[in-house]
N, C-alpha and C positions, 0 to 999 in steps of 0.2 A: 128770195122767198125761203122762210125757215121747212125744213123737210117734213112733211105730215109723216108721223111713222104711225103704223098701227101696231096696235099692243094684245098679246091674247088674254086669256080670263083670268092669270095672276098676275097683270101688269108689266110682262116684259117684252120687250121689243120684237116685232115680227119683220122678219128679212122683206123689203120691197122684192126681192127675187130670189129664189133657193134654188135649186137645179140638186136630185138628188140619183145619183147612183145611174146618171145618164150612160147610155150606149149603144153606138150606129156600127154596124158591119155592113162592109161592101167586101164581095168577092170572098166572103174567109174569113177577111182580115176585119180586126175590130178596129175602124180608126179615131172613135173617141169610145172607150175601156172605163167605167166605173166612175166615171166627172162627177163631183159632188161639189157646190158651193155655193155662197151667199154676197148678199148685197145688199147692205142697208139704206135707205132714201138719202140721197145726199154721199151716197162715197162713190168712189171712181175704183172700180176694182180690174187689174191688166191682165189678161192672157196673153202670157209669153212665152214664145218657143220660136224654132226654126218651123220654115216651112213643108207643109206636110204633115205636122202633128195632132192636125185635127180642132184648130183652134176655131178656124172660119164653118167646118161642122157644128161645133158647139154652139155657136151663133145660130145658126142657121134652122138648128132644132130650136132654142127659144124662142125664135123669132116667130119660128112656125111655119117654116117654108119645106123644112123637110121633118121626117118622121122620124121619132127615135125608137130603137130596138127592144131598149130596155129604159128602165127610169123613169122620174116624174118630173113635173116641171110647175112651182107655187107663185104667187105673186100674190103677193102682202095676204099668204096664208092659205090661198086658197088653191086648188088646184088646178090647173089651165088646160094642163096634158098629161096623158098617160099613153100606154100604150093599145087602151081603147075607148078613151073618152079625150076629146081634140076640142078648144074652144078656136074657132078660126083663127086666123093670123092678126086681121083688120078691128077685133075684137079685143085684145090683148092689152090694148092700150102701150106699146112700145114703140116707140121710134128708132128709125132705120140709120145708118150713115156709113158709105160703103167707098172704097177707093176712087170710083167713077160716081162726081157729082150728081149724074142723073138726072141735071136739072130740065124742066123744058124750053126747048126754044125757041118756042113761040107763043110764049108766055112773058110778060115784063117779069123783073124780080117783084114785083109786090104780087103778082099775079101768084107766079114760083110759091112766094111761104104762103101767101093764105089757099092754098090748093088744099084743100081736105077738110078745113074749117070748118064748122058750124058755126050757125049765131047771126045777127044782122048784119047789113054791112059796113053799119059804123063800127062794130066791136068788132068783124074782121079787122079794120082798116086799123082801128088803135091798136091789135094785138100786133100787125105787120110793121107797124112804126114802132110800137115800142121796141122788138125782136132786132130789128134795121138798124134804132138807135142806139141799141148794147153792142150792135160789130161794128159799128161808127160806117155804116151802110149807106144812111137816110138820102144823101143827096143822089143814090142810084134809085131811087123808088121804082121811077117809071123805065129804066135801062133794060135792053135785055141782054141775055146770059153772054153774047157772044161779044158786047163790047166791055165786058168784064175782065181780069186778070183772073190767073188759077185760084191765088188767094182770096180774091171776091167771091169768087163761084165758091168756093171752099165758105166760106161767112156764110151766103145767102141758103146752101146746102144745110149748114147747122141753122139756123132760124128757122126755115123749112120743116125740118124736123122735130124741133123741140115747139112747132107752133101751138100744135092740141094739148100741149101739155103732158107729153107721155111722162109715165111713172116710173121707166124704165127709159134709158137710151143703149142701143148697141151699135159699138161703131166698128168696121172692119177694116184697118189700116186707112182712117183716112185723110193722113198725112203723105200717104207713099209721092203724090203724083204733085208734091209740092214740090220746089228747087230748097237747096238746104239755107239758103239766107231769112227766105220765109218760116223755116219750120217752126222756128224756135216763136217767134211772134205770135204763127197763128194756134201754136197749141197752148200757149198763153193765155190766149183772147180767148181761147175754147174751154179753157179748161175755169175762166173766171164766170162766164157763161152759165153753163153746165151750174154750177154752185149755185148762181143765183137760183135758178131752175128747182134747185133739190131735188133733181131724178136721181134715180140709183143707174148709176154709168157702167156699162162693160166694155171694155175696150181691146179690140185684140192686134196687135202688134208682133211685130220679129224682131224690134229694134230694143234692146236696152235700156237706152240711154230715154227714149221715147215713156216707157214704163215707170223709171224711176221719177222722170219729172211730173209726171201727171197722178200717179196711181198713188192711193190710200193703201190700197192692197195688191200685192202680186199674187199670181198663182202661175207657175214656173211648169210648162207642159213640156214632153217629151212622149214620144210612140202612144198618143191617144190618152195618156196620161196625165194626173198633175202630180209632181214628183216632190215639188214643196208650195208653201204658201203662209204668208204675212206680210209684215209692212216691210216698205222697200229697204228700211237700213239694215231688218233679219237677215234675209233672202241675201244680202251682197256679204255681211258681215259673218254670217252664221249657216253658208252653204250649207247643202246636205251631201254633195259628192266633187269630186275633181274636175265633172261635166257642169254641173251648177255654177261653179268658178269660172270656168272658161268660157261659159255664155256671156259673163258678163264685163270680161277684160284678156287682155293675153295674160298669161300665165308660164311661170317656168315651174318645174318638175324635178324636184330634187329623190334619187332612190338610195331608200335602205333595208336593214330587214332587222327584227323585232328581238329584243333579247332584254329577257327582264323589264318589260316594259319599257323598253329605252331602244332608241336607232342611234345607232351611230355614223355621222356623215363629215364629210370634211368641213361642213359649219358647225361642229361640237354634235350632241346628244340632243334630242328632242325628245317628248314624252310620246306615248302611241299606249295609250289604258285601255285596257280592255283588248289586245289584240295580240296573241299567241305567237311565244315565244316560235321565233322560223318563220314567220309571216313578213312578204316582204309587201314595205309601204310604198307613198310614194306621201313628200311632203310641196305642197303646194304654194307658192307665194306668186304676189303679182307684184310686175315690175318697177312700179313704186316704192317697193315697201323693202327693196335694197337699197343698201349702202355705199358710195365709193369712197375710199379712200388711197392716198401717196402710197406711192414703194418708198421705201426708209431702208434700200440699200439691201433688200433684199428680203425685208420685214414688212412687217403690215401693223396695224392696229393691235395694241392690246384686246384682251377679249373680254368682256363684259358678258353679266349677267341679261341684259336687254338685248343685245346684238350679237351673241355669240363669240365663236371662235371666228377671223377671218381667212378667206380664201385664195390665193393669188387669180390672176386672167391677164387675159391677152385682148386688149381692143381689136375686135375684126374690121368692125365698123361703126360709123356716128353719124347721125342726121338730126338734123333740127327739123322741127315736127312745128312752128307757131307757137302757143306756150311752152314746150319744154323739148327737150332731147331725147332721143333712143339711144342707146348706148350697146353695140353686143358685145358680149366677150367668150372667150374662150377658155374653159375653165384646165387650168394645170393639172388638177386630179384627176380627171379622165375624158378631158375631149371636149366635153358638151359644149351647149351653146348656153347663157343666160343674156336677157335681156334688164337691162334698168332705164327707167325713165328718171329725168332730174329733168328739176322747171330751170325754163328760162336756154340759157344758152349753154352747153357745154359738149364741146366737140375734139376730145383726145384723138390721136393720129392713131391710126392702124398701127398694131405692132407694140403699140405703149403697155407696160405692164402697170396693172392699179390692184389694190385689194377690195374684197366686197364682202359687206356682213351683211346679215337678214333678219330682220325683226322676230324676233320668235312670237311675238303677240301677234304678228299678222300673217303666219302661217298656219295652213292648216294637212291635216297629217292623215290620209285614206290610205286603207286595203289597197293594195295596187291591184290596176282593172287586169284581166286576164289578157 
Protein backbone atom coordinates (compact mmCIF):
# COMPACT_ATOMS: atom_id res chain seq x y z
CA UNK A 1 0.00 0.00 0.00
CA UNK A 2 1.57 3.31 -1.34
CA UNK A 3 1.83 5.81 1.99
CA UNK A 4 -1.12 8.56 1.86
CA UNK A 5 0.88 11.59 3.01
CA UNK A 6 -0.87 14.75 3.61
CA UNK A 7 0.43 17.84 2.29
CA UNK A 8 -0.25 21.56 3.74
CA UNK A 9 -1.36 24.63 1.75
CA UNK A 10 1.98 25.12 -0.23
CA UNK A 11 2.28 21.50 -1.17
CA UNK A 12 4.65 20.09 1.19
CA UNK A 13 4.74 17.10 3.03
CA UNK A 14 3.07 16.89 6.42
CA UNK A 15 4.85 14.49 9.14
CA UNK A 16 2.24 11.40 9.85
CA UNK A 17 3.53 12.15 13.45
CA UNK A 18 5.67 15.30 14.89
CA UNK A 19 6.26 15.22 18.64
CA UNK A 20 7.44 18.65 19.54
CA UNK A 21 9.39 20.05 22.44
CA UNK A 22 8.02 16.95 24.57
CA UNK A 23 8.61 16.71 28.34
CA UNK A 24 7.51 14.28 31.36
CA UNK A 25 9.12 14.93 35.06
CA UNK A 26 8.78 12.41 37.69
CA UNK A 27 10.18 13.28 41.09
CA UNK A 28 12.47 16.35 39.96
CA UNK A 29 13.92 14.65 37.35
CA UNK A 30 12.95 15.43 33.74
CA UNK A 31 13.03 11.92 32.15
CA UNK A 32 12.23 12.76 28.55
CA UNK A 33 13.81 16.76 28.27
CA UNK A 34 12.79 18.75 25.08
CA UNK A 35 12.11 15.38 22.45
CA UNK A 36 11.26 16.88 19.19
CA UNK A 37 10.76 14.70 16.10
CA UNK A 38 9.06 13.39 13.03
CA UNK A 39 7.78 10.56 10.96
CA UNK A 40 6.74 10.42 7.64
CA UNK A 41 3.96 7.73 6.40
CA UNK A 42 5.87 4.91 5.51
CA UNK A 43 9.42 5.25 7.35
CA UNK A 44 10.40 3.47 10.31
CA UNK A 45 12.00 5.90 12.61
CA UNK A 46 14.37 3.93 16.07
CA UNK A 47 14.55 5.29 19.56
CA UNK A 48 17.85 4.29 20.64
CA UNK A 49 19.48 4.30 23.85
CA UNK A 50 20.17 2.27 27.03
CA UNK A 51 17.73 1.61 29.38
CA UNK A 52 16.24 4.35 31.43
CA UNK A 53 16.47 7.11 28.92
CA UNK A 54 13.06 7.71 28.56
CA UNK A 55 12.52 5.91 25.38
CA UNK A 56 9.39 3.78 26.45
CA UNK A 57 8.04 7.33 28.15
CA UNK A 58 8.16 8.79 24.82
CA UNK A 59 6.02 6.13 23.55
CA UNK A 60 3.86 6.20 26.12
CA UNK A 61 2.89 10.00 25.85
CA UNK A 62 2.12 9.44 22.00
CA UNK A 63 0.45 6.81 22.64
CA UNK A 64 -1.67 8.56 25.22
CA UNK A 65 -1.50 6.52 28.08
CA UNK A 66 0.45 8.95 29.92
CA UNK A 67 0.45 12.84 30.27
CA UNK A 68 3.23 14.93 29.01
CA UNK A 69 4.54 17.98 31.09
CA UNK A 70 5.32 20.03 28.49
CA UNK A 71 5.08 19.84 24.43
CA UNK A 72 2.66 18.95 21.82
CA UNK A 73 1.92 16.03 19.94
CA UNK A 74 0.51 16.24 15.71
CA UNK A 75 -0.59 13.62 13.44
CA UNK A 76 -0.64 14.41 9.86
CA UNK A 77 -0.91 18.20 11.05
CA UNK A 78 -3.14 18.42 13.41
CA UNK A 79 -2.84 18.54 16.94
CA UNK A 80 -3.93 15.36 19.26
CA UNK A 81 -2.24 16.75 22.56
CA UNK A 82 -1.10 19.36 24.47
CA UNK A 83 -0.83 19.99 27.75
CA UNK A 84 -4.60 20.98 28.12
CA UNK A 85 -6.37 19.73 25.34
CA UNK A 86 -6.01 15.55 25.11
CA UNK A 87 -7.69 13.63 22.04
CA UNK A 88 -8.29 10.03 23.97
CA UNK A 89 -5.73 7.33 23.28
CA UNK A 90 -8.51 4.85 21.25
CA UNK A 91 -9.13 7.95 19.17
CA UNK A 92 -5.59 8.42 17.84
CA UNK A 93 -5.72 6.09 15.40
CA UNK A 94 -2.27 4.36 16.46
CA UNK A 95 -1.38 0.98 17.00
CA UNK A 96 0.23 -0.46 19.95
CA UNK A 97 3.13 -3.52 19.94
CA UNK A 98 4.81 -3.98 23.21
CA UNK A 99 7.29 -6.72 24.61
CA UNK A 100 4.43 -8.95 25.99
CA UNK A 101 2.33 -10.05 23.08
CA UNK A 102 -0.90 -9.39 25.07
CA UNK A 103 -2.66 -11.67 23.05
CA UNK A 104 -5.92 -13.17 24.28
CA UNK A 105 -6.44 -16.62 25.22
CA UNK A 106 -9.41 -17.28 24.74
CA UNK A 107 -9.72 -16.12 21.76
CA UNK A 108 -8.60 -18.13 18.27
CA UNK A 109 -6.02 -16.12 16.35
CA UNK A 110 -8.56 -14.91 13.85
CA UNK A 111 -10.62 -13.91 16.83
CA UNK A 112 -7.04 -12.13 18.35
CA UNK A 113 -6.58 -9.71 14.87
CA UNK A 114 -10.15 -8.91 14.13
CA UNK A 115 -10.70 -7.68 18.01
CA UNK A 116 -11.47 -4.01 17.53
CA UNK A 117 -12.64 -4.01 13.85
CA UNK A 118 -15.34 -2.53 12.43
CA UNK A 119 -17.26 -3.29 9.34
CA UNK A 120 -19.23 -6.68 8.32
CA UNK A 121 -18.12 -9.80 8.98
CA UNK A 122 -17.06 -10.71 5.72
CA UNK A 123 -14.78 -7.72 5.51
CA UNK A 124 -13.51 -8.55 9.08
CA UNK A 125 -12.85 -11.96 7.83
CA UNK A 126 -11.00 -10.89 4.35
CA UNK A 127 -9.01 -8.31 6.40
CA UNK A 128 -7.77 -11.18 9.07
CA UNK A 129 -6.77 -13.54 6.17
CA UNK A 130 -5.37 -11.14 4.24
CA UNK A 131 -3.05 -9.75 7.55
CA UNK A 132 -2.66 -14.08 8.40
CA UNK A 133 -1.47 -14.39 4.68
CA UNK A 134 1.38 -11.55 4.62
CA UNK A 135 3.05 -13.51 8.11
CA UNK A 136 2.48 -16.90 6.07
CA UNK A 137 -0.17 -17.50 9.42
CA UNK A 138 -3.29 -18.67 7.43
CA UNK A 139 -3.22 -22.35 8.21
CA UNK A 140 -3.43 -21.17 12.14
CA UNK A 141 -6.72 -19.31 11.64
CA UNK A 142 -8.68 -21.09 13.88
CA UNK A 143 -5.58 -22.10 16.64
CA UNK A 144 -5.39 -20.50 19.79
CA UNK A 145 -2.42 -18.49 21.26
CA UNK A 146 -1.13 -21.16 23.39
CA UNK A 147 -0.50 -23.74 20.70
CA UNK A 148 1.49 -21.20 19.08
CA UNK A 149 5.51 -20.54 19.17
CA UNK A 150 6.85 -17.12 20.48
CA UNK A 151 7.26 -16.31 16.92
CA UNK A 152 3.65 -16.97 16.01
CA UNK A 153 2.30 -15.06 18.77
CA UNK A 154 5.03 -12.30 17.76
CA UNK A 155 3.13 -12.52 13.78
CA UNK A 156 -0.50 -12.78 15.04
CA UNK A 157 0.47 -9.74 17.68
CA UNK A 158 1.76 -7.49 14.51
CA UNK A 159 -1.55 -8.40 12.32
CA UNK A 160 -3.46 -7.57 15.34
CA UNK A 161 -2.33 -4.34 15.53
CA UNK A 162 -1.82 -3.15 12.14
CA UNK A 163 -5.66 -4.55 11.69
CA UNK A 164 -7.58 -0.96 11.65
CA UNK A 165 -5.12 0.28 9.65
CA UNK A 166 -3.44 2.59 12.14
CA UNK A 167 -1.51 5.57 10.70
CA UNK A 168 0.96 5.25 13.07
CA UNK A 169 2.58 2.08 14.68
CA UNK A 170 4.54 2.24 17.92
CA UNK A 171 6.37 -0.67 18.87
CA UNK A 172 8.28 -1.05 22.42
CA UNK A 173 11.02 -3.59 22.11
CA UNK A 174 9.05 -6.09 20.52
CA UNK A 175 11.72 -8.36 19.73
CA UNK A 176 13.09 -8.64 23.18
CA UNK A 177 11.19 -11.99 24.18
CA UNK A 178 12.29 -13.78 21.02
CA UNK A 179 15.42 -16.45 21.18
CA UNK A 180 18.18 -14.84 18.77
CA UNK A 181 17.76 -17.57 15.75
CA UNK A 182 14.30 -16.07 15.34
CA UNK A 183 15.14 -12.32 15.53
CA UNK A 184 16.64 -11.71 12.57
CA UNK A 185 13.61 -13.50 10.51
CA UNK A 186 10.90 -12.15 12.44
CA UNK A 187 12.09 -8.55 12.09
CA UNK A 188 12.42 -9.16 8.60
CA UNK A 189 8.92 -10.32 8.06
CA UNK A 190 7.88 -7.18 10.34
CA UNK A 191 9.62 -4.88 8.80
CA UNK A 192 8.34 -5.96 4.95
CA UNK A 193 4.84 -5.90 6.67
CA UNK A 194 4.88 -2.56 8.12
CA UNK A 195 5.83 -1.18 4.41
CA UNK A 196 3.17 -2.65 2.91
CA UNK A 197 1.06 -0.99 5.60
CA UNK A 198 2.67 2.48 4.89
CA UNK A 199 2.19 3.45 8.62
CA UNK A 200 4.63 5.94 9.91
CA UNK A 201 6.60 3.25 12.38
CA UNK A 202 8.31 4.20 15.79
CA UNK A 203 10.24 1.89 17.13
CA UNK A 204 12.00 1.89 20.38
CA UNK A 205 14.83 -0.48 21.14
CA UNK A 206 18.43 -0.77 23.19
CA UNK A 207 19.70 -2.94 20.83
CA UNK A 208 21.87 -1.45 17.77
CA UNK A 209 22.31 -3.76 15.59
CA UNK A 210 18.13 -4.16 15.95
CA UNK A 211 18.06 -0.11 14.86
CA UNK A 212 20.32 -0.23 11.94
CA UNK A 213 18.48 -3.08 10.23
CA UNK A 214 14.99 -1.90 10.43
CA UNK A 215 15.20 2.06 10.90
CA UNK A 216 14.91 4.79 8.05
CA UNK A 217 15.94 7.10 10.75
CA UNK A 218 17.67 6.88 14.10
CA UNK A 219 17.22 9.26 16.95
CA UNK A 220 20.20 8.12 19.40
CA UNK A 221 18.73 9.06 23.26
CA UNK A 222 20.66 9.50 26.27
CA UNK A 223 19.45 11.22 29.98
CA UNK A 224 15.85 12.02 28.47
CA UNK A 225 17.47 13.40 25.50
CA UNK A 226 17.96 12.89 21.74
CA UNK A 227 21.74 13.61 21.30
CA UNK A 228 21.76 12.95 17.47
CA UNK A 229 19.57 11.85 14.63
CA UNK A 230 19.61 10.68 10.87
CA UNK A 231 19.91 7.80 8.70
CA UNK A 232 21.54 4.75 10.10
CA UNK A 233 25.05 5.05 8.02
CA UNK A 234 25.15 9.18 9.62
CA UNK A 235 24.65 8.12 13.14
CA UNK A 236 27.56 5.02 12.98
CA UNK A 237 29.78 6.96 10.45
CA UNK A 238 29.52 10.51 11.62
CA UNK A 239 29.00 10.17 15.54
CA UNK A 240 28.47 13.16 17.60
CA UNK A 241 30.68 12.14 20.69
CA UNK A 242 33.04 9.00 22.04
CA UNK A 243 29.61 7.77 23.85
CA UNK A 244 27.67 7.70 20.42
CA UNK A 245 30.67 5.43 19.21
CA UNK A 246 30.63 3.06 21.90
CA UNK A 247 26.78 2.56 21.86
CA UNK A 248 27.20 1.21 18.69
CA UNK A 249 30.62 -1.24 18.79
CA UNK A 250 33.67 -1.52 21.23
CA UNK A 251 35.86 1.00 20.80
CA UNK A 252 39.49 1.52 21.74
CA UNK A 253 40.74 5.09 22.88
CA UNK A 254 43.76 6.46 21.89
CA UNK A 255 45.09 10.05 24.22
CA UNK A 256 46.75 12.99 23.25
CA UNK A 257 46.85 16.62 23.71
CA UNK A 258 46.44 19.44 21.17
CA UNK A 259 49.23 21.66 19.69
CA UNK A 260 48.88 23.61 16.65
CA UNK A 261 46.13 21.73 15.67
CA UNK A 262 47.91 18.59 15.62
CA UNK A 263 48.01 15.56 18.52
CA UNK A 264 50.71 13.79 18.50
CA UNK A 265 50.54 9.82 19.43
CA UNK A 266 52.56 6.85 18.72
CA UNK A 267 50.40 6.28 15.59
CA UNK A 268 51.87 9.62 14.00
CA UNK A 269 49.76 13.20 14.23
CA UNK A 270 46.20 13.40 13.64
CA UNK A 271 44.19 16.67 12.98
CA UNK A 272 41.96 17.88 16.05
CA UNK A 273 40.54 21.69 14.21
CA UNK A 274 39.06 23.75 16.01
CA UNK A 275 40.32 22.63 19.54
CA UNK A 276 42.85 24.69 21.66
CA UNK A 277 46.10 24.45 21.75
CA UNK A 278 46.66 22.27 25.57
CA UNK A 279 43.43 20.50 25.14
CA UNK A 280 43.72 17.10 25.71
CA UNK A 281 41.77 14.49 23.13
CA UNK A 282 40.90 11.38 22.93
CA UNK A 283 41.05 9.68 19.37
CA UNK A 284 38.60 7.03 18.87
CA UNK A 285 38.59 3.95 16.44
CA UNK A 286 36.82 0.57 16.52
CA UNK A 287 38.35 -2.61 16.27
CA UNK A 288 37.90 -3.19 12.86
CA UNK A 289 39.39 -0.55 11.50
CA UNK A 290 43.00 -1.68 12.82
CA UNK A 291 45.60 -3.09 11.25
CA UNK A 292 48.01 -6.26 11.93
CA UNK A 293 50.97 -6.67 10.75
CA UNK A 294 54.67 -9.15 11.08
CA UNK A 295 57.59 -8.06 13.24
CA UNK A 296 60.42 -7.73 10.55
CA UNK A 297 63.07 -8.24 13.38
CA UNK A 298 62.18 -5.69 15.37
CA UNK A 299 60.50 -3.32 12.60
CA UNK A 300 57.10 -2.86 11.54
CA UNK A 301 55.45 -1.54 8.40
CA UNK A 302 56.40 1.41 6.57
CA UNK A 303 54.15 4.21 7.31
CA UNK A 304 51.80 5.47 5.01
CA UNK A 305 49.79 8.41 4.37
CA UNK A 306 46.32 6.09 4.84
CA UNK A 307 47.60 4.04 7.86
CA UNK A 308 49.97 6.02 9.73
CA UNK A 309 52.93 5.54 11.55
CA UNK A 310 52.83 1.74 13.10
CA UNK A 311 52.97 0.72 16.67
CA UNK A 312 54.59 -2.39 18.23
CA UNK A 313 52.15 -4.89 20.92
CA UNK A 314 52.08 -7.74 22.69
CA UNK A 315 49.20 -10.62 22.00
CA UNK A 316 47.61 -10.97 25.46
CA UNK A 317 44.92 -12.90 24.01
CA UNK A 318 42.90 -14.41 20.79
CA UNK A 319 39.45 -15.80 20.39
CA UNK A 320 37.57 -16.78 17.49
CA UNK A 321 34.21 -15.10 17.70
CA UNK A 322 32.15 -17.23 14.32
CA UNK A 323 33.08 -14.82 11.57
CA UNK A 324 36.10 -13.29 12.77
CA UNK A 325 38.77 -13.02 15.72
CA UNK A 326 39.33 -10.65 18.67
CA UNK A 327 42.71 -10.08 18.80
CA UNK A 328 44.04 -8.04 22.32
CA UNK A 329 47.22 -6.51 22.60
CA UNK A 330 49.29 -4.72 24.70
CA UNK A 331 50.58 -1.79 23.54
CA UNK A 332 54.66 -0.93 23.99
CA UNK A 333 54.18 2.82 24.50
CA UNK A 334 52.40 2.78 27.51
CA UNK A 335 50.53 -0.31 28.67
CA UNK A 336 47.10 -0.11 27.18
CA UNK A 337 45.01 -2.53 25.98
CA UNK A 338 43.74 -2.35 22.04
CA UNK A 339 41.53 -4.55 20.64
CA UNK A 340 41.27 -5.61 16.61
CA UNK A 341 38.97 -7.77 15.06
CA UNK A 342 40.14 -9.72 11.65
CA UNK A 343 37.50 -11.97 9.79
CA UNK A 344 37.67 -15.24 9.58
CA UNK A 345 40.32 -17.05 11.58
CA UNK A 346 43.38 -15.71 13.07
CA UNK A 347 44.61 -16.70 16.60
CA UNK A 348 48.51 -15.53 17.35
CA UNK A 349 49.89 -17.17 20.72
CA UNK A 350 50.01 -14.93 23.83
CA UNK A 351 53.31 -13.21 24.05
CA UNK A 352 53.74 -12.78 20.02
CA UNK A 353 54.86 -9.34 19.12
CA UNK A 354 52.78 -7.96 15.76
CA UNK A 355 52.63 -4.29 14.63
CA UNK A 356 49.30 -2.26 14.20
CA UNK A 357 48.27 0.69 12.18
CA UNK A 358 44.85 2.57 12.21
CA UNK A 359 43.00 3.85 9.57
CA UNK A 360 43.01 7.62 9.96
CA UNK A 361 39.73 7.79 7.88
CA UNK A 362 37.95 5.81 10.45
CA UNK A 363 38.89 7.55 13.47
CA UNK A 364 37.35 10.00 15.12
CA UNK A 365 39.21 12.64 17.35
CA UNK A 366 36.84 14.39 20.75
CA UNK A 367 37.57 16.62 23.71
CA UNK A 368 38.51 14.19 26.23
CA UNK A 369 35.40 13.58 28.77
CA UNK A 370 36.29 14.95 32.18
Amino acid sequence: MAPDTARDAAGTPVPRLEVRNLRRVFDGRAVVDDVSLRVMPGQVTCLLGPSGCGKSTTLRMIAGVEMQDAGEIHVDGRLICDTTFRVPPERRNIGLMFQDFALFPHLSVAENVAFGLKGSKAEKRARVEQLLGEVGLNRFIESYPHELSGGEQQRVALSRALAPRPGIMLMDEPFSGLDNRLRDEIRDLTLDVLKKEGAAVLLVTHEPEEAMRMADEIALMRDGRIVQQGAPYNIYNAPIDRAAVGFFSDINVIKGKVQGALTDTPFGQFLAPGVPDGQEVEIVIRPQHLKIDFDRGGRGPDPTPQDGVPARGVVQRARFMGSESLVEFRMDFDGSILKVTVPNVFLPSPGKALWLTIRRDRCFVFPAEA
